[in-house]
C-alpha positions as CSV (number, residue, x, y, z in Angstrom):
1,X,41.2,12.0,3.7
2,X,38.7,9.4,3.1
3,X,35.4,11.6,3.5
4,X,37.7,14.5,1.2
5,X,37.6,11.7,-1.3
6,X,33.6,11.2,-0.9
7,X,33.3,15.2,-1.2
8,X,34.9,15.0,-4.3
9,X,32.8,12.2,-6.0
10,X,29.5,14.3,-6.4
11,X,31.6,17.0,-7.7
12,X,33.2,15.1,-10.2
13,X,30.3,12.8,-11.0
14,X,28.5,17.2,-11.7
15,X,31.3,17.7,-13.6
16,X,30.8,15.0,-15.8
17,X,27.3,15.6,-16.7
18,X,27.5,17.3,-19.8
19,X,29.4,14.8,-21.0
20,X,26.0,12.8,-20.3
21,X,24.0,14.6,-22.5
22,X,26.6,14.7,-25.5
23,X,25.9,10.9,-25.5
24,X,22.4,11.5,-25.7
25,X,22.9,13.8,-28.7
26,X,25.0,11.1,-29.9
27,X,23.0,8.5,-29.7
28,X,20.0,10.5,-31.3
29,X,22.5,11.5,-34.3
30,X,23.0,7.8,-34.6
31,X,19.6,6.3,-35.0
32,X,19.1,9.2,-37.6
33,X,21.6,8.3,-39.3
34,X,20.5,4.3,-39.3
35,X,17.2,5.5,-40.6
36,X,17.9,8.9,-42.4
37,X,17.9,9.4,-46.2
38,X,20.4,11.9,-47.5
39,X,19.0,14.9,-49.2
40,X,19.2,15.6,-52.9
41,X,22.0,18.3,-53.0
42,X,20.5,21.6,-53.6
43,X,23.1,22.7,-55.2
44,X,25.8,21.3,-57.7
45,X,27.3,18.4,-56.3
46,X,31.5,18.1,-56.4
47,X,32.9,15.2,-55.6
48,X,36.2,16.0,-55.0
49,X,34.9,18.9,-52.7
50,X,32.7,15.9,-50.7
51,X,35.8,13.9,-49.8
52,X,37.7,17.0,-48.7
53,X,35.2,18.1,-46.3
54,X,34.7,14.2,-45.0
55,X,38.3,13.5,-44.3
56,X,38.9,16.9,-42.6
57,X,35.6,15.9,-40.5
58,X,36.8,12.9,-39.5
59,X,40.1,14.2,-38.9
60,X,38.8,17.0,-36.4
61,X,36.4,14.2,-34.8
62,X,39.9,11.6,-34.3
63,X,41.4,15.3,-32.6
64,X,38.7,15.9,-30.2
65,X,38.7,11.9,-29.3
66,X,42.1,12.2,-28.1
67,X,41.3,15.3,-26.1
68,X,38.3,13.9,-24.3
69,X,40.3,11.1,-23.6
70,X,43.5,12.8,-22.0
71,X,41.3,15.3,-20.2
72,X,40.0,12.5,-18.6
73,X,43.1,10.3,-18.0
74,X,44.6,11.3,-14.9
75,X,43.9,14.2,-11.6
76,X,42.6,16.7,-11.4
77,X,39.6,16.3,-13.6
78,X,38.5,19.1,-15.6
79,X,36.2,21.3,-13.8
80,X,32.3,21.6,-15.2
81,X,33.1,24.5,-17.3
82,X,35.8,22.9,-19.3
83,X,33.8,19.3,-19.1
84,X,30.9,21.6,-21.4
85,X,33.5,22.8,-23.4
86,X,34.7,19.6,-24.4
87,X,31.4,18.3,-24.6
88,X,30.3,21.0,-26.7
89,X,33.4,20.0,-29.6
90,X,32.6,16.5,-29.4
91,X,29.6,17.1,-30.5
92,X,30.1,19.6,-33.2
93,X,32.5,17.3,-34.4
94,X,30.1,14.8,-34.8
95,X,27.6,17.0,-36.1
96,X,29.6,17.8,-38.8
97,X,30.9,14.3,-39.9
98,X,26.9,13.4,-40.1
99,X,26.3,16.4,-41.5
100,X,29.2,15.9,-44.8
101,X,27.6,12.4,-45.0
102,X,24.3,13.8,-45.9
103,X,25.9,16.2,-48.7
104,X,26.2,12.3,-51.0
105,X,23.2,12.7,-52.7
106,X,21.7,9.0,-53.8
107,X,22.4,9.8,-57.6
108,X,26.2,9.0,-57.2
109,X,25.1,5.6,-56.3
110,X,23.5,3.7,-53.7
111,X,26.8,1.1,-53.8
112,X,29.1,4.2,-52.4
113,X,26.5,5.8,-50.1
114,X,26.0,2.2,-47.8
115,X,30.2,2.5,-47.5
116,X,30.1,6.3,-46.4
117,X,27.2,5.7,-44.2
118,X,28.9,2.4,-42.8
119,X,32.1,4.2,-42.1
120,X,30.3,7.6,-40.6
121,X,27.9,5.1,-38.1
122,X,31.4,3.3,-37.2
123,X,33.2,6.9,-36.1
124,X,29.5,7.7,-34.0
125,X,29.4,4.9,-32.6
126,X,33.3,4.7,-31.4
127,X,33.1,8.1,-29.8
128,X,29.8,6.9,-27.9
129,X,31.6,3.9,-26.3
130,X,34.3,6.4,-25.5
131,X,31.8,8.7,-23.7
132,X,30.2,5.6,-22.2
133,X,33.7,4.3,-20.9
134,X,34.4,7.8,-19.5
135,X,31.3,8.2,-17.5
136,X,31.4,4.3,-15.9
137,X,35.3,4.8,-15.4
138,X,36.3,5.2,-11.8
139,X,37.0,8.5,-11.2
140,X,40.8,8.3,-10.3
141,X,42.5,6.6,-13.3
142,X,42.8,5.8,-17.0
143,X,41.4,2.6,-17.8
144,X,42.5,0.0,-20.3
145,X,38.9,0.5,-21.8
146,X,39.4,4.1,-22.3
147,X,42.7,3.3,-24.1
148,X,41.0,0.2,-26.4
149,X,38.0,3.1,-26.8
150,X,40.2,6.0,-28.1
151,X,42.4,3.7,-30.6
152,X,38.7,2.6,-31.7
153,X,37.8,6.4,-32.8
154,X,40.8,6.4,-34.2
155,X,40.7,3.3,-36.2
156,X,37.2,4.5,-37.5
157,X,38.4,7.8,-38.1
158,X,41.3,6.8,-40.3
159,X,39.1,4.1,-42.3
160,X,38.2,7.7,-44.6
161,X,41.3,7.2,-46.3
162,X,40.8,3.5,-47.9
163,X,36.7,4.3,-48.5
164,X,36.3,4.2,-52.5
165,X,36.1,7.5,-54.2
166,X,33.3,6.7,-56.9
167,X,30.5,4.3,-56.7
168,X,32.7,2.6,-59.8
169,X,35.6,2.1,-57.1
170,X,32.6,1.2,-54.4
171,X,31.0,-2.0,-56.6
172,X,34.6,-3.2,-57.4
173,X,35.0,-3.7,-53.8
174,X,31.4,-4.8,-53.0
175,X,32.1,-7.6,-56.0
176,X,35.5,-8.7,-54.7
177,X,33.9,-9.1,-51.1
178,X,31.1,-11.2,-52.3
179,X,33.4,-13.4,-54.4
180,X,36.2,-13.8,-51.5
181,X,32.7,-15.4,-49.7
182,X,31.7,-18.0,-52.7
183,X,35.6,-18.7,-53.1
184,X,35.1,-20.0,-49.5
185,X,32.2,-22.4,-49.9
186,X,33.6,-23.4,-52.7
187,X,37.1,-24.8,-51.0
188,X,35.1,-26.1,-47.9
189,X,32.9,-28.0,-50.4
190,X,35.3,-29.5,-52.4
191,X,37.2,-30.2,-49.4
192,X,34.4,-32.1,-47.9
193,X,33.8,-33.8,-50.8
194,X,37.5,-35.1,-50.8
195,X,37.1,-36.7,-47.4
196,X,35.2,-39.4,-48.5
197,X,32.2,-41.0,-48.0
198,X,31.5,-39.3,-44.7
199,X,31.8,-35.6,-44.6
200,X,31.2,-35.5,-40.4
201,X,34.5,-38.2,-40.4
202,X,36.2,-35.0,-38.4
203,X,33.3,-35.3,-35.4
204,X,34.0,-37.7,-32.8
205,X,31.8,-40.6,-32.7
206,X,28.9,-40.5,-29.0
207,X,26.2,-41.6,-27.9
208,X,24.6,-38.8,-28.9
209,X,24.3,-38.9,-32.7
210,X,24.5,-42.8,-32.4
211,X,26.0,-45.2,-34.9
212,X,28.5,-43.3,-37.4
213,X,27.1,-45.4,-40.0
214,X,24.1,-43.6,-39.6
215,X,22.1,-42.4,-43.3
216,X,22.1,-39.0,-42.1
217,X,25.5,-38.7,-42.3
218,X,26.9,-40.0,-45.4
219,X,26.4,-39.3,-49.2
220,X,24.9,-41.6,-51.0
221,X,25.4,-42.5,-54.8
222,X,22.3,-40.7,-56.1
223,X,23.2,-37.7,-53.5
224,X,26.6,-37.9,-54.8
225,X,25.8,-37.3,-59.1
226,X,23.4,-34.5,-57.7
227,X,26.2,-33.0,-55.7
228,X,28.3,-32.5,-59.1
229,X,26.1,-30.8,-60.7
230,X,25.7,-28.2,-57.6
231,X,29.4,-28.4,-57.2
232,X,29.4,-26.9,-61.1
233,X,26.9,-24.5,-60.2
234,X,29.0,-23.0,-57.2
235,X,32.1,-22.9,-59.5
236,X,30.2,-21.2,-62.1
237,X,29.0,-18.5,-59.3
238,X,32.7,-18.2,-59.0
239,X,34.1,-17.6,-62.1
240,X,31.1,-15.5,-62.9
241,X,31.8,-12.8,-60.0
242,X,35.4,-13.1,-60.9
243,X,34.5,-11.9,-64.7
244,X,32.2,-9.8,-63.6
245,X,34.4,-8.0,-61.1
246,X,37.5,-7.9,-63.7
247,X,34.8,-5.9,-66.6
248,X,34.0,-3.8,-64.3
249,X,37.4,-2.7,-62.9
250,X,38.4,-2.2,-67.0
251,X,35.0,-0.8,-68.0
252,X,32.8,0.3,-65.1
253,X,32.2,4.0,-65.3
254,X,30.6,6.3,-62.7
255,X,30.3,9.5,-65.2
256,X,26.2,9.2,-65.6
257,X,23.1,8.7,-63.5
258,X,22.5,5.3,-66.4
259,X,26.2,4.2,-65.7
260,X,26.0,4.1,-61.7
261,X,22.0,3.1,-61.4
262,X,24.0,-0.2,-63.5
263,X,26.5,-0.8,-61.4
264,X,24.4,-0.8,-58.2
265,X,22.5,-3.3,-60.0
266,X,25.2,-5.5,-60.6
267,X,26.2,-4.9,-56.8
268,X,22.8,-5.7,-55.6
269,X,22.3,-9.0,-57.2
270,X,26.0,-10.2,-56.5
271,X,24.7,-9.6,-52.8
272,X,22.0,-12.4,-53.7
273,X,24.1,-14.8,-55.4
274,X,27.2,-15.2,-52.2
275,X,24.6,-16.0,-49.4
276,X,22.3,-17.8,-52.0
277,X,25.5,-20.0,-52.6
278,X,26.6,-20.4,-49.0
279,X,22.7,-21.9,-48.6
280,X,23.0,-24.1,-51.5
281,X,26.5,-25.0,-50.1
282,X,24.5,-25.7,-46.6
283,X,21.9,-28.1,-47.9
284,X,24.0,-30.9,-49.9
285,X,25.6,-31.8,-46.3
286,X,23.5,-34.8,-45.2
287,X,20.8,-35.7,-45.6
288,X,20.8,-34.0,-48.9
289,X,17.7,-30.9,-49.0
290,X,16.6,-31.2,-53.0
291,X,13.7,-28.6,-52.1
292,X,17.0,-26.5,-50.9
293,X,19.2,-27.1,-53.4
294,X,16.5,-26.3,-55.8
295,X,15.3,-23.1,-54.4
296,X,19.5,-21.7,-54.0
297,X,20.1,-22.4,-57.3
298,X,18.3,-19.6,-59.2
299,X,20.2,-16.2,-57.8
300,X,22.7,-16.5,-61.5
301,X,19.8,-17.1,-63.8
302,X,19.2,-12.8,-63.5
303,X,22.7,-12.3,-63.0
304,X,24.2,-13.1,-66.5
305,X,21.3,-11.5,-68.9
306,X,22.2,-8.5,-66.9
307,X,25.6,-8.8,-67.1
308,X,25.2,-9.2,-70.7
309,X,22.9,-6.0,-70.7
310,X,25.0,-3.8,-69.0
311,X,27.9,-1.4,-70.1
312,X,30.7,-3.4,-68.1
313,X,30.1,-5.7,-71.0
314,X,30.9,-4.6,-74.3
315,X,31.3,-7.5,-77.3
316,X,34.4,-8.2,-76.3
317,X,33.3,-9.7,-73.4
318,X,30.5,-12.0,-74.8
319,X,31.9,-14.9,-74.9
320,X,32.5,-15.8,-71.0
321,X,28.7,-14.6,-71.0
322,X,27.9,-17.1,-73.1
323,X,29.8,-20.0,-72.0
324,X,29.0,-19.2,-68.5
325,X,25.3,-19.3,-69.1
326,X,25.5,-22.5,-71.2
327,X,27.2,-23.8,-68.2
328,X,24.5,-22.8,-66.1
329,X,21.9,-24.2,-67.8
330,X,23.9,-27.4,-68.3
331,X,24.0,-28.0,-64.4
332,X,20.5,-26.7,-63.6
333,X,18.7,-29.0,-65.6
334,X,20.9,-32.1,-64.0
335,X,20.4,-30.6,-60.9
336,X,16.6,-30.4,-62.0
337,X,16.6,-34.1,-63.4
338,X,18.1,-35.4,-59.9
339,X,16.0,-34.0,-57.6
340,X,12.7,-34.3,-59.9
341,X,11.5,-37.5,-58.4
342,X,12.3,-36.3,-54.6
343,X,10.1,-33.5,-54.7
């Protein structure tokens, strides 16, 4: 019984194998598409038509995971010819998914394209780890990886539904993601700043960092009227991604090349300002950074002249433009005045 078992290893290892080189083709398809530029349609370009054709791609792909899958789950194994089969409609069914991808042609907006491309990498790279968790699985039974790895196609495969349909849809979300990040620096800011004198009170006091009276971790007075003026600053990067986000979900349109080239604008510098924040948030901890504070404080000077140059903002929404910048200015040149004599 034991040397049957042996005898059927190689033959199921063989009948694996073309399951080997579908992850090779995989793999391939992926680094293409990490790289790859889609091509300008060559002909007339429907929306409605692309999202059709994607969601029934990934639909097939999520069908042919869960075939792979069961074929695989318990005795006997399917024999080489069937193994090539199924290997053969993974693969188309990734084909085509990369294939739909590349039908978004850059002038519906750069903002929507990262999404698609993020979601199509996501349901490549799921059915990769599911061939990989196949061919390392022992040969006998279904493995609590090859379960996690199917519901992983799946999950990528049903994220189609919730991607946004226009590249106006696409920057509303990029906007609200960026501001859920400043909305968090903020809190933890103001929340450290509410603790007191010493915003490392929470760490235990060792040998280590010494004397908890140490300069390095307290604010002191000057670092304090410095801190208020980059508190304002954060707050202002707050309420400026809220307006922004709220003018474009009322008047962002995605109807001309001009339109969508603005709106991945407004995306691409909102992308600045939430990391350029959570720096600026970084270097008022003790020992206060001026050079720091100074150099993370710039990313909403281009922001609002755009804003204000862009058709998300019509007259009606001057005025938040206008206080917003005044507030800007108001806190930059206090933060400028603090940190003048520490350069």
């Amino acid at each position: 019984r034991a040397s049957e078992a042996l005898r059927g290893r190689p033959a199921a290892m063989e009948a694996r194998e073309p399951l080997r080189d579908v992850r090779g083709a995989l793999r391939a398809v992926l680094a293409r598409l990490r790289e790859g530029e889609p091509s300008e349609g060559r002909e007339p370009f429907e929306l409605p038509r692309f999202w059709d054709a994607l969601g029934q791609a990934f639909q097939v792909t999520s069908q042919e995971a869960t075939k792979l899958s069961l074929a695989f789950s318990r005795p006997p194994l399917p024999s080489a010819e069937n193994c090539r089969k199924l290997s053969e409609d993974v693969q188309n069914a990734i084909l085509a998914v990369a294939t739909v991808y590349y039908w978004l042609p850059k002038g519906q907006g750069t903002t929507l394209r990262k999404m698609v491309r993020d979601a199509t990498t996501e349901v490549v790279e799921g059915m990769i780890q599911l061939t990989d968790t196949i061919l390392n699985a022992p040969v006998e039974s279904l493995s609590q990886e090859q379960l996690i790895s199917t519901g992983g196609v799946w999950e990528a495969c049903e994220q189609v539904s919730n991607l946004p349909r226009d590249n106006q849809a696409a920057v509303v979300s990029a906007l609200a993601a960026s501001l859920g990040v400043v909305k968090d620096a903020v809190e933890e800011m103001e929340h450290a700043l509410v603790e007191g004198q010493d915003p490392y009170g929470d760490i235990m006091e060792d040998e280590e960092l010494g004397f908890r009276g140490n300069r390095d971790t307290y604010w002191s007075e000057a670092d304090r009227q410095l801190l208020s003026s980059c508190m304002g600053l954060m707050k202002a990067s707050k309420a400026c991604l809220k307006k922004v986000l709220a003018a474009v979900k009322a008047h962002g349109k995605a109807d001309s090349p001009e339109h969508i080239a603005q709106l991945d604008d407004l995306a691409d510098i909102a992308n600045e300002i939430s990391p350029s924040v959570d720096e600026l948030a970084l270097s008022m901890y003790p020992p206060v950074n001026p050079l720091a504070v100074r150099l993370n404080e710039a990313s909403l000077m281009n922001f609002l002249p755009f804003c204000r140059t862009s058709h998300v903002c019509p007259p009606s929404e001057e005025g938040w433009v206008q206080f917003l910048t005044g507030a800007v200015d108001h806190n930059m040149n206090k933060v400028k005045n603090f940190t003048q004599g520490q350069l």
